[in-house]
Biopython code that builds the backbone (N, CA, C, O; Angstrom):
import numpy as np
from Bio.PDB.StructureBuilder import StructureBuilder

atoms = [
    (1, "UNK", "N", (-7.227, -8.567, -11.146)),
    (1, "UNK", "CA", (-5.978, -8.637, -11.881)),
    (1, "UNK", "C", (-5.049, -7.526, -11.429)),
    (1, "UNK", "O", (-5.487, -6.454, -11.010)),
    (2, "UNK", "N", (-3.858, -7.784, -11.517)),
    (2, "UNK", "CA", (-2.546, -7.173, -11.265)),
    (2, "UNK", "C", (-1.564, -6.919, -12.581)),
    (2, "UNK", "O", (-1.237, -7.860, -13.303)),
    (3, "UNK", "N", (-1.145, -5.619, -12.811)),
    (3, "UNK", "CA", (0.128, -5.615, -13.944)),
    (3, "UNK", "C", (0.873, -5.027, -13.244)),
    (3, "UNK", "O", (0.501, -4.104, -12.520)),
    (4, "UNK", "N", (2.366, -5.543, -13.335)),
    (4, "UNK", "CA", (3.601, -4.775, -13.145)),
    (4, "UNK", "C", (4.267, -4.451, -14.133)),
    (4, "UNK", "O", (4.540, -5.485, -14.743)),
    (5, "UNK", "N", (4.719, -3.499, -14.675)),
    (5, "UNK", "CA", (5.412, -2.925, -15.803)),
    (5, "UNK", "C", (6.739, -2.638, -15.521)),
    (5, "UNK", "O", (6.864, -2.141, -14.401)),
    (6, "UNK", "N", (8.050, -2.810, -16.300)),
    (6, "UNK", "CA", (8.894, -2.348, -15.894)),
    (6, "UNK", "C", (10.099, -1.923, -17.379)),
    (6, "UNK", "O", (9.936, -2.377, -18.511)),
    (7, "UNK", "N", (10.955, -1.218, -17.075)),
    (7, "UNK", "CA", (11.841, -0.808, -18.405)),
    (7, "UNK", "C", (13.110, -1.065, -18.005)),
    (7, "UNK", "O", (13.518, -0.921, -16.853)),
    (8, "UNK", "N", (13.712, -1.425, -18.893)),
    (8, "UNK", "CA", (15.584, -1.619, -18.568)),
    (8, "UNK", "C", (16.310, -0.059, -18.745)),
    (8, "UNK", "O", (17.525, 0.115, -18.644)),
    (9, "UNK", "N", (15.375, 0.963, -19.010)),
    (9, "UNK", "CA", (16.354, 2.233, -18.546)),
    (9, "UNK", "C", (15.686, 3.314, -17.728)),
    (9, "UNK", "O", (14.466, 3.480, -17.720)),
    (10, "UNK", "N", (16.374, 3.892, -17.180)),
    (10, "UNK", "CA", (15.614, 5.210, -16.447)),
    (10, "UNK", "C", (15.168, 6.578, -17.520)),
    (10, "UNK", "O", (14.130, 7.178, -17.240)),
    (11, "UNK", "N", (15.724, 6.885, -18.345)),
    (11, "UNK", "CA", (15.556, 7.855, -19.274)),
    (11, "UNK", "C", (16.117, 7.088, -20.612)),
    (11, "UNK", "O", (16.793, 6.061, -20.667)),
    (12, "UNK", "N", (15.559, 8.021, -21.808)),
    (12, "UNK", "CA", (15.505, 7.771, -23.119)),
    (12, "UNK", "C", (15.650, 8.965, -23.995)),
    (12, "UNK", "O", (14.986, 9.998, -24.081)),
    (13, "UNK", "N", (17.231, 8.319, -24.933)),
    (13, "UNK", "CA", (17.266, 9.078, -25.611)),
    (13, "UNK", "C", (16.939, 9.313, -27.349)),
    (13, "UNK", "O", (17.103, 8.246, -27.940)),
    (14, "UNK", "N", (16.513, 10.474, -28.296)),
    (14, "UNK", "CA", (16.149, 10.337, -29.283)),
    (14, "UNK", "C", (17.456, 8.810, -30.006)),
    (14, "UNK", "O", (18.682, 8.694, -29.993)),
    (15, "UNK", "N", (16.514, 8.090, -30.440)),
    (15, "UNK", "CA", (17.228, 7.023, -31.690)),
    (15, "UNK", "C", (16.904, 5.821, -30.887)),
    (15, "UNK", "O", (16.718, 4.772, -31.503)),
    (16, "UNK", "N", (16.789, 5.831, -29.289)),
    (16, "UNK", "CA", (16.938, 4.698, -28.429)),
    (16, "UNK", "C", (15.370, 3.579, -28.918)),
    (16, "UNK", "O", (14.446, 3.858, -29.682)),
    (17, "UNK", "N", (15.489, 2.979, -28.536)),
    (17, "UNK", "CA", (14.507, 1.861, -28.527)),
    (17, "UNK", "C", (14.148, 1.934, -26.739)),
    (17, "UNK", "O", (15.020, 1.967, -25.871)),
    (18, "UNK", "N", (13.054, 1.943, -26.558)),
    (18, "UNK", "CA", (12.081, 1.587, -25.509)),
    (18, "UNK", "C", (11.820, -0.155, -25.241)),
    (18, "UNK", "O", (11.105, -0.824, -25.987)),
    (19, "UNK", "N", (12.373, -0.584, -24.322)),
    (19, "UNK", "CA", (12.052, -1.639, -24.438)),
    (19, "UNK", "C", (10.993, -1.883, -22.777)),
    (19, "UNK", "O", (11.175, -1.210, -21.763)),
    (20, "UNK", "N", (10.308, -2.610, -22.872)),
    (20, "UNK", "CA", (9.178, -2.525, -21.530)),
    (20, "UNK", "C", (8.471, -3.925, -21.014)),
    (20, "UNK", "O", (7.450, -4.235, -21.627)),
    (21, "UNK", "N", (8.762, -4.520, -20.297)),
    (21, "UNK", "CA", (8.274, -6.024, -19.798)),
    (21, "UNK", "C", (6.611, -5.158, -19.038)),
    (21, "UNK", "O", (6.331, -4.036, -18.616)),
    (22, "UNK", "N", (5.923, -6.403, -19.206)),
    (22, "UNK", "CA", (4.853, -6.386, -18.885)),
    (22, "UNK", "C", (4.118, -7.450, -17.946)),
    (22, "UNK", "O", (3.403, -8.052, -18.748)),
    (23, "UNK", "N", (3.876, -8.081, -16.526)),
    (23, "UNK", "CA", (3.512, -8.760, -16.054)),
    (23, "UNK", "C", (1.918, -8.752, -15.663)),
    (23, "UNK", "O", (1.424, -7.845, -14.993)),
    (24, "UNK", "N", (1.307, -9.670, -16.073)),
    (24, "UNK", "CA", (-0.456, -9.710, -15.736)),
    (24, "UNK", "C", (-0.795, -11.126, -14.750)),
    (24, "UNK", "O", (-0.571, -12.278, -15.122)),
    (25, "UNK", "N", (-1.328, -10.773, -13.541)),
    (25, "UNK", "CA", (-1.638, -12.147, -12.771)),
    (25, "UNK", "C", (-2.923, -11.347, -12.212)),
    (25, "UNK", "O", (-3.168, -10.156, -12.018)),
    (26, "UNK", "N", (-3.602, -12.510, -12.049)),
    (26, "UNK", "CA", (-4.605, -12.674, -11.106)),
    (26, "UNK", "C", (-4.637, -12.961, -9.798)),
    (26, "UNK", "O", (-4.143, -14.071, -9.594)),
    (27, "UNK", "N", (-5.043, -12.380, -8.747)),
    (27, "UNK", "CA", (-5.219, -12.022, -7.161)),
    (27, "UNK", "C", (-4.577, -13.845, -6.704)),
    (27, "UNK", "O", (-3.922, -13.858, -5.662)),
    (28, "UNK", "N", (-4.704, -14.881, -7.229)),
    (28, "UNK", "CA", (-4.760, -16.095, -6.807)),
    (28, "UNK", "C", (-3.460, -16.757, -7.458)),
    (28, "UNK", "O", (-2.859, -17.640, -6.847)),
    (29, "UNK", "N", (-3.136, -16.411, -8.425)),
    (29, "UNK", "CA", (-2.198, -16.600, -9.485)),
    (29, "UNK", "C", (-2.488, -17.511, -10.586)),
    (29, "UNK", "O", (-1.651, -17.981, -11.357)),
    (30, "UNK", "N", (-3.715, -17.714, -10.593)),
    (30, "UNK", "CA", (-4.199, -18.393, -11.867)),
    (30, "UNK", "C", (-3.956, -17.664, -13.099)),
    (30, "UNK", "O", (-3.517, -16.520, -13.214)),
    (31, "UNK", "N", (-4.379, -18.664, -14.206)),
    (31, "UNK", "CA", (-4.296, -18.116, -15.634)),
    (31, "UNK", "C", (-5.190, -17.169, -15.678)),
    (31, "UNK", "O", (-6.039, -17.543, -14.869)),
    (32, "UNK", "N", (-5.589, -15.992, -16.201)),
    (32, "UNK", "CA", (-6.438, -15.330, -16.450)),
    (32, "UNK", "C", (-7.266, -15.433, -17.932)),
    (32, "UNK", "O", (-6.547, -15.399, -18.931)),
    (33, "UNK", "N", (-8.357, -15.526, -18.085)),
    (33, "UNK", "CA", (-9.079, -15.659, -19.617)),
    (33, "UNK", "C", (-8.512, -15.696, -20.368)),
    (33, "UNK", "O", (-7.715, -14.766, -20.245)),
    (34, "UNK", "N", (-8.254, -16.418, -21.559)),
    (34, "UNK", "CA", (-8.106, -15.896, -22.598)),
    (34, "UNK", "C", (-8.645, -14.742, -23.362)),
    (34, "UNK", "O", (-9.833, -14.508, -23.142)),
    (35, "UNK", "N", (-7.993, -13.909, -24.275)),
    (35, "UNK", "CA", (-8.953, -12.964, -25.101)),
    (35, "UNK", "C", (-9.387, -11.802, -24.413)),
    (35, "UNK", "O", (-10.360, -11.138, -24.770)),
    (36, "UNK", "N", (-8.594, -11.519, -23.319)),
    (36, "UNK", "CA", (-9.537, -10.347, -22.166)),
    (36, "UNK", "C", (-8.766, -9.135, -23.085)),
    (36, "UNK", "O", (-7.631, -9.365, -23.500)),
    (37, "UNK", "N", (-9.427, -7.838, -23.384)),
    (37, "UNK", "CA", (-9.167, -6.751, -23.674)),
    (37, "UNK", "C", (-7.939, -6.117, -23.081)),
    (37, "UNK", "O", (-8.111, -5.962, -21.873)),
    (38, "UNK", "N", (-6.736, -5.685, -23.496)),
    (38, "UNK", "CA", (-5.800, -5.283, -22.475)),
    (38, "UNK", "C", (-4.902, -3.928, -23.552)),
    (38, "UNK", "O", (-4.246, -4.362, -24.499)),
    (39, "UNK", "N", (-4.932, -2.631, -23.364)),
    (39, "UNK", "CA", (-4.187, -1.971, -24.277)),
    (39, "UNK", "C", (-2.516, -1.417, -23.354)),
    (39, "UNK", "O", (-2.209, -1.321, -22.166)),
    (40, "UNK", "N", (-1.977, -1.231, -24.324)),
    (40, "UNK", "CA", (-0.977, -0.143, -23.198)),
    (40, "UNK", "C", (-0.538, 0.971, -24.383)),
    (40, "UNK", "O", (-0.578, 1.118, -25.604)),
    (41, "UNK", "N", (-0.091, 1.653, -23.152)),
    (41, "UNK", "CA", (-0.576, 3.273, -23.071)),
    (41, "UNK", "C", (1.287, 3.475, -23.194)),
    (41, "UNK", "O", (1.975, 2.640, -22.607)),
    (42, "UNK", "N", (2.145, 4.895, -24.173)),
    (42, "UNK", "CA", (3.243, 5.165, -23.511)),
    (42, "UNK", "C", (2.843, 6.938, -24.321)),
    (42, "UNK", "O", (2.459, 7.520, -25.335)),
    (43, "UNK", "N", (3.418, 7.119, -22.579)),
    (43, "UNK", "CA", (3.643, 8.833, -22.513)),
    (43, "UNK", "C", (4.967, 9.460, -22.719)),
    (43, "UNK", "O", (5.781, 9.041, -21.896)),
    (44, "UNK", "N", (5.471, 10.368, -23.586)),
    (44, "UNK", "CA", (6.512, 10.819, -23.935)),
    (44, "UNK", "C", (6.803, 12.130, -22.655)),
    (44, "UNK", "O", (5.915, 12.597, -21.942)),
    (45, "UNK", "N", (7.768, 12.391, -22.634)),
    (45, "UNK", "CA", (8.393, 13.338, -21.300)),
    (45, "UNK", "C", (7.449, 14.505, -21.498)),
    (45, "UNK", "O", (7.198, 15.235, -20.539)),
    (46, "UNK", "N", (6.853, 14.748, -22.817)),
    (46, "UNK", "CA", (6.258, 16.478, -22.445)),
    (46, "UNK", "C", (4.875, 16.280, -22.441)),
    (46, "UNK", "O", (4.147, 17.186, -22.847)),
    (47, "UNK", "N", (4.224, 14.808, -21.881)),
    (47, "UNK", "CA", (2.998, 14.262, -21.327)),
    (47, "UNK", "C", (2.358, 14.241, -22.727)),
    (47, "UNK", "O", (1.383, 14.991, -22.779)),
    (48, "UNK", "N", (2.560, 13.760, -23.588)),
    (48, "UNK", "CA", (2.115, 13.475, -25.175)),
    (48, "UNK", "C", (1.883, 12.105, -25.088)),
    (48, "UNK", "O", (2.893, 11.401, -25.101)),
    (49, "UNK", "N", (0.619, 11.459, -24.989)),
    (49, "UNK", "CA", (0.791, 10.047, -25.778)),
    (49, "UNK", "C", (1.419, 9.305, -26.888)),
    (49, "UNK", "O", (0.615, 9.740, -27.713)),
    (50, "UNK", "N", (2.159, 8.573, -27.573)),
    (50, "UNK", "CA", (2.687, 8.669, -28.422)),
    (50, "UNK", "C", (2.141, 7.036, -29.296)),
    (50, "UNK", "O", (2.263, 6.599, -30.441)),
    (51, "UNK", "N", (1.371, 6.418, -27.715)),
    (51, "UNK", "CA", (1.258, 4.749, -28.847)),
    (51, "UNK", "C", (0.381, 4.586, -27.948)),
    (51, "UNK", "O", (0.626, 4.928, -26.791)),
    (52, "UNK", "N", (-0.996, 3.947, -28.353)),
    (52, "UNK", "CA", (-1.807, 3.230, -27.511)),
    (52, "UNK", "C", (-1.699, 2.039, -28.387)),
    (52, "UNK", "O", (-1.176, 2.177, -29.493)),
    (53, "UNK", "N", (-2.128, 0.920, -28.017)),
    (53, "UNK", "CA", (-2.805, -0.443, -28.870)),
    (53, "UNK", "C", (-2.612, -1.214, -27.962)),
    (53, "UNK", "O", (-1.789, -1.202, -27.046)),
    (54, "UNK", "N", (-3.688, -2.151, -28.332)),
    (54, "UNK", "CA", (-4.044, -3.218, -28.354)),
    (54, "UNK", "C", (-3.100, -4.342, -27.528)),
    (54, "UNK", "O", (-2.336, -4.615, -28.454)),
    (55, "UNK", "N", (-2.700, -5.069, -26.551)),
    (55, "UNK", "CA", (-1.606, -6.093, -26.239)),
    (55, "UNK", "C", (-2.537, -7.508, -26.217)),
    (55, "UNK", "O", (-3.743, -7.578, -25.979)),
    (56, "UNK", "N", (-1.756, -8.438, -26.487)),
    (56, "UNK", "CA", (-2.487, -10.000, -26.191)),
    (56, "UNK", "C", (-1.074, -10.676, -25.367)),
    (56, "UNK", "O", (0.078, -10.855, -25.762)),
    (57, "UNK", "N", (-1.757, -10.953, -24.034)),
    (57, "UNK", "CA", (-1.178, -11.751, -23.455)),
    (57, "UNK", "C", (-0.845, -13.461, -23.323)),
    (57, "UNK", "O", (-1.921, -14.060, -23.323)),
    (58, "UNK", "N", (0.199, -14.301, -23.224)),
    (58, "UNK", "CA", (0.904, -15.282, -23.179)),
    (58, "UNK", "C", (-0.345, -16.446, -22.219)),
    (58, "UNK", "O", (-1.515, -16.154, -21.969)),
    (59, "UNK", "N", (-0.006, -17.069, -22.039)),
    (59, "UNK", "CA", (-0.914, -18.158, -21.017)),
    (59, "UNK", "C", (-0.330, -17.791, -19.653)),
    (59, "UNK", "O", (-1.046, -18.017, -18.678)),
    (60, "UNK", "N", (1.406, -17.020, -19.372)),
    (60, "UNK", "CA", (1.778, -17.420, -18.723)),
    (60, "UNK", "C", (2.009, -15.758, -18.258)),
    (60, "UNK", "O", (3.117, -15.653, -17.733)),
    (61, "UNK", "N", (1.551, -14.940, -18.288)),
    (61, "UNK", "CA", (1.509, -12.937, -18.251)),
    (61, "UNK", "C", (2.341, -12.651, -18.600)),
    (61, "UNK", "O", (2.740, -11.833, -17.772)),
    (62, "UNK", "N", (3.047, -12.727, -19.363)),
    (62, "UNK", "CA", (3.988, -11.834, -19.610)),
    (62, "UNK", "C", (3.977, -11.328, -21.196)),
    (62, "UNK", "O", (3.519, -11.901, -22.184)),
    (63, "UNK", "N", (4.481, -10.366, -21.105)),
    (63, "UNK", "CA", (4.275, -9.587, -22.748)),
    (63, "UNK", "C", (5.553, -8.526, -22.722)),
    (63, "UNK", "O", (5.729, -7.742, -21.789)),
    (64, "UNK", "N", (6.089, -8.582, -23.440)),
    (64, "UNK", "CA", (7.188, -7.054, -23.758)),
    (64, "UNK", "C", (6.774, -6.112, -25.045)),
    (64, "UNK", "O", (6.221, -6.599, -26.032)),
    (65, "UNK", "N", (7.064, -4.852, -24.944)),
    (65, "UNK", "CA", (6.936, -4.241, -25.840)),
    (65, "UNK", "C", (8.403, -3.115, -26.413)),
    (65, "UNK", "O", (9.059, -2.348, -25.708)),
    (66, "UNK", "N", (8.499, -3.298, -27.390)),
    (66, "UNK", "CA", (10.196, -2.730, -28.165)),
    (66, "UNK", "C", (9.294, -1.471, -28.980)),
    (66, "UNK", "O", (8.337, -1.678, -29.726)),
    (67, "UNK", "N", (9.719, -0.482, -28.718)),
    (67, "UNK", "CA", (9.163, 0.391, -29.033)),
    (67, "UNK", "C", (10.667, 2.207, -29.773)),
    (67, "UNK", "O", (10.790, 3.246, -29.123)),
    (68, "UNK", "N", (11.462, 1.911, -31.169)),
    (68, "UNK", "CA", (12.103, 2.404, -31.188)),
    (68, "UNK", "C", (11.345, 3.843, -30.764)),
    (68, "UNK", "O", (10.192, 3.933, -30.342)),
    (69, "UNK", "N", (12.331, 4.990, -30.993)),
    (69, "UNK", "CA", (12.251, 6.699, -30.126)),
    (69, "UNK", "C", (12.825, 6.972, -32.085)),
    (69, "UNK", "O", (13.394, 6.137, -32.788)),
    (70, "UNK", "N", (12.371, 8.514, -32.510)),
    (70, "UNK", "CA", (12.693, 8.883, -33.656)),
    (70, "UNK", "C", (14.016, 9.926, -32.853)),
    (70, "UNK", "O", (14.360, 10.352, -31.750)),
    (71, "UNK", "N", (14.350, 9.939, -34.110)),
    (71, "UNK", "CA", (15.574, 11.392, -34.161)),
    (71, "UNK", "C", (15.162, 12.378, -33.231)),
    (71, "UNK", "O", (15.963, 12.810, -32.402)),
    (72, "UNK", "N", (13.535, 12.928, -33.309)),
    (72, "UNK", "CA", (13.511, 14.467, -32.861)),
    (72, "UNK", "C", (12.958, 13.839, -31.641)),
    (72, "UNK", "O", (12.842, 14.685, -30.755)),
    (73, "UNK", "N", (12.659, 12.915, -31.355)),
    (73, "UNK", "CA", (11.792, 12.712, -29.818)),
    (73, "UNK", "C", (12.352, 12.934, -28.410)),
    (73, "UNK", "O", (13.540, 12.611, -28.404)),
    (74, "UNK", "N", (12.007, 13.291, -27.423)),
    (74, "UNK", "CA", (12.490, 14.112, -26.530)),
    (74, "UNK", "C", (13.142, 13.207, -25.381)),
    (74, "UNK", "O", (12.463, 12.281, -24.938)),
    (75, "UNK", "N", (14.436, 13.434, -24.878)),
    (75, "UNK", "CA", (15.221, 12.971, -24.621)),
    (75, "UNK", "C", (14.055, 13.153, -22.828)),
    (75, "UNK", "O", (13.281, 14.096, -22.663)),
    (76, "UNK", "N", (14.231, 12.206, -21.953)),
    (76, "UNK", "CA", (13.603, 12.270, -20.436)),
    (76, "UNK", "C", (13.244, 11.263, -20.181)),
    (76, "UNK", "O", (14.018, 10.425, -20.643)),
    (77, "UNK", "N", (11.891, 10.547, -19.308)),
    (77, "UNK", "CA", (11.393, 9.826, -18.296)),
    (77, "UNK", "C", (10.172, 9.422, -19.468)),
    (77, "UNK", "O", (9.893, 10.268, -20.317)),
    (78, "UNK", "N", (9.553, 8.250, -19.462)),
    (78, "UNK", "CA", (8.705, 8.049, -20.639)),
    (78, "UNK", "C", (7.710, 7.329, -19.778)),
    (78, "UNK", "O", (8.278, 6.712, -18.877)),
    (79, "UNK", "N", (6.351, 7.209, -19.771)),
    (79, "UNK", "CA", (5.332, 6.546, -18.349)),
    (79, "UNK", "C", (4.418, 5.648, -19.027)),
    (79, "UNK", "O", (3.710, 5.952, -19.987)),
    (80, "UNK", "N", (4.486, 4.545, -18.468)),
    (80, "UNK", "CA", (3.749, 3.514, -19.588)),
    (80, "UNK", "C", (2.709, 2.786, -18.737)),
    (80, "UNK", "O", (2.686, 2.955, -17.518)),
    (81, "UNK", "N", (1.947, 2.069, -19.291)),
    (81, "UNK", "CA", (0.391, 2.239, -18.356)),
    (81, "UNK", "C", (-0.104, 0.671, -18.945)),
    (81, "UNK", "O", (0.400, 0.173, -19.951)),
    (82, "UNK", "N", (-0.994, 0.118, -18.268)),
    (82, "UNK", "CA", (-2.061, -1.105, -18.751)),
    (82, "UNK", "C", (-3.212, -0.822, -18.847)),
    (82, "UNK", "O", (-3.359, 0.042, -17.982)),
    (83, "UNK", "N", (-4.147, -0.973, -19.329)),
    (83, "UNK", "CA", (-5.202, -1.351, -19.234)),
    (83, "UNK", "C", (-6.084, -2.411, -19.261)),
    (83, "UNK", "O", (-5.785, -3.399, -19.932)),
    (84, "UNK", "N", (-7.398, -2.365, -18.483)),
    (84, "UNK", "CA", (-8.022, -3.574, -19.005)),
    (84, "UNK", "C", (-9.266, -2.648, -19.849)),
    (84, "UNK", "O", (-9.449, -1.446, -19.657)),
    (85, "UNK", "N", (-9.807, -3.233, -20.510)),
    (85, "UNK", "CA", (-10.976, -2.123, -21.709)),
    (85, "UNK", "C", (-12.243, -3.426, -21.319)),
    (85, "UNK", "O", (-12.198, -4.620, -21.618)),
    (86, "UNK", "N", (-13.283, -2.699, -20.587)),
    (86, "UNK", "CA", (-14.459, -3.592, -20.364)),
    (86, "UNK", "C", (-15.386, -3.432, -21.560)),
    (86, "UNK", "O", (-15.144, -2.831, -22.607)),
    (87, "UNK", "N", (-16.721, -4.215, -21.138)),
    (87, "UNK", "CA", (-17.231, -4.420, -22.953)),
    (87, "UNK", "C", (-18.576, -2.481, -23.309)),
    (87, "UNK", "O", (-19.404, -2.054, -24.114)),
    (88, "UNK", "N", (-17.906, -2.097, -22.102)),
    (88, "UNK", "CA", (-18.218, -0.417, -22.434)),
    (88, "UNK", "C", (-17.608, 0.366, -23.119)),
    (88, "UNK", "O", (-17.997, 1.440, -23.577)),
    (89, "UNK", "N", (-16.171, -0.371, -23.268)),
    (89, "UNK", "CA", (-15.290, 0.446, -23.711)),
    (89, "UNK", "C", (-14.538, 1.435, -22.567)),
    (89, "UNK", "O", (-13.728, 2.350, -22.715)),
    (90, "UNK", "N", (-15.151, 0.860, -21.382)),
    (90, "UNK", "CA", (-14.235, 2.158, -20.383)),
    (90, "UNK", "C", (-13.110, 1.231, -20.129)),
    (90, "UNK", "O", (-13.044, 0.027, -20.376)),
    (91, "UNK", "N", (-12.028, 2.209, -19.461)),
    (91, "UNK", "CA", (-10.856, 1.343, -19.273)),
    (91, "UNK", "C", (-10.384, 1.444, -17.599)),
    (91, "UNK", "O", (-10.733, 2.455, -16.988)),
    (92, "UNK", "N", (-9.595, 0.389, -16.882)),
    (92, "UNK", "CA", (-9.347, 0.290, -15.864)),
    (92, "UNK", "C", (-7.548, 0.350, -15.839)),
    (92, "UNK", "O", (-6.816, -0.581, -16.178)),
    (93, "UNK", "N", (-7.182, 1.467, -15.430)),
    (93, "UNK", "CA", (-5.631, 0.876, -15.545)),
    (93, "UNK", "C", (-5.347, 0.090, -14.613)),
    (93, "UNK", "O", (-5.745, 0.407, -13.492)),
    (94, "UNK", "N", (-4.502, -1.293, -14.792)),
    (94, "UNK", "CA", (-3.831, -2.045, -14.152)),
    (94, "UNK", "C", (-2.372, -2.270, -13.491)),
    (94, "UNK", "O", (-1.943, -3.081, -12.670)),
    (95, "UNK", "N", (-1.812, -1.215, -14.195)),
    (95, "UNK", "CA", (-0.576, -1.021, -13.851)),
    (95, "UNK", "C", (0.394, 0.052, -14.061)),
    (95, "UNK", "O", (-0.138, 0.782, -14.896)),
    (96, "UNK", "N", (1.259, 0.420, -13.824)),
    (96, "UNK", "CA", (1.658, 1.777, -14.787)),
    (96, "UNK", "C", (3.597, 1.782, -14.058)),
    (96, "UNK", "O", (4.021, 1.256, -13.030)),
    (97, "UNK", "N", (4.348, 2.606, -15.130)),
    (97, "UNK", "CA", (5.746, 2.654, -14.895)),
    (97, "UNK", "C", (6.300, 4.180, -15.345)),
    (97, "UNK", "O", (5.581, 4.749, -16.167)),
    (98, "UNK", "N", (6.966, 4.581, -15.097)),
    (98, "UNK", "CA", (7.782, 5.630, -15.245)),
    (98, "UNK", "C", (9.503, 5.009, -15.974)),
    (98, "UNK", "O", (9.840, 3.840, -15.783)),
    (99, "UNK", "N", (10.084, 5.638, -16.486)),
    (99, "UNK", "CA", (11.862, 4.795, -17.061)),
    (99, "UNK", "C", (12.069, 6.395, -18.297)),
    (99, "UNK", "O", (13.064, 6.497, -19.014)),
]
sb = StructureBuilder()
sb.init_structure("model")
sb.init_model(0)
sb.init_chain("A")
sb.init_seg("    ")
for serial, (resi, resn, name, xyz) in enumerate(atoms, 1):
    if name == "N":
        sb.init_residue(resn, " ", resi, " ")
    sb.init_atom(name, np.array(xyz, "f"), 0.0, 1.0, " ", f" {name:<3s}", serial, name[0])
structure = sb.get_structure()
């Protein structure tokens, strides 16, 4: 599997909304499983995690995530990540973005 991640801004400011497309395909371009484990990850500019969970993907890969920014949150570059979570619980990132 393959994720491409991408954001409609380069930087983010406190109040803004995060908005983040998410693409998942397989090496062949088939559907991929249903139900496969997939979280994403977003890093705030002073390398703080700020949201992990859980994503469920479409039949067709794609997923977005809207993610508002509070008042005090730090104005910069925000890095957002995929995972796949195997049944160990370890995780494989699949993709990852900077915006």
């Amino acid at each position: 599997l393959q994720a491409f991640l991408f954001s409609d801004r380069g930087i983010y400011r406190p109040g803004e909304t995060i908005n983040v497309g998410m693409i998942v395909k397989s090496g062949d371009w088939k559907p991929f499983p249903e139900g496969m484990p997939f979280e994403v990850g977003v890093t705030d500019p002073r390398g703080v995690e700020i949201l992990r969970r859980p994503v469920k993907f479409s039949p067709t890969g794609f997923e977005e995530l809207e993610l508002p920014t509070e008042e005090s949150s730090p104005t910069g570059s925000y890095q957002f990540a995929l995972y796949l979570i195997d049944e160990r619980k370890n995780e494989v990132q699949l993709g990852g973005a900077s915006a």
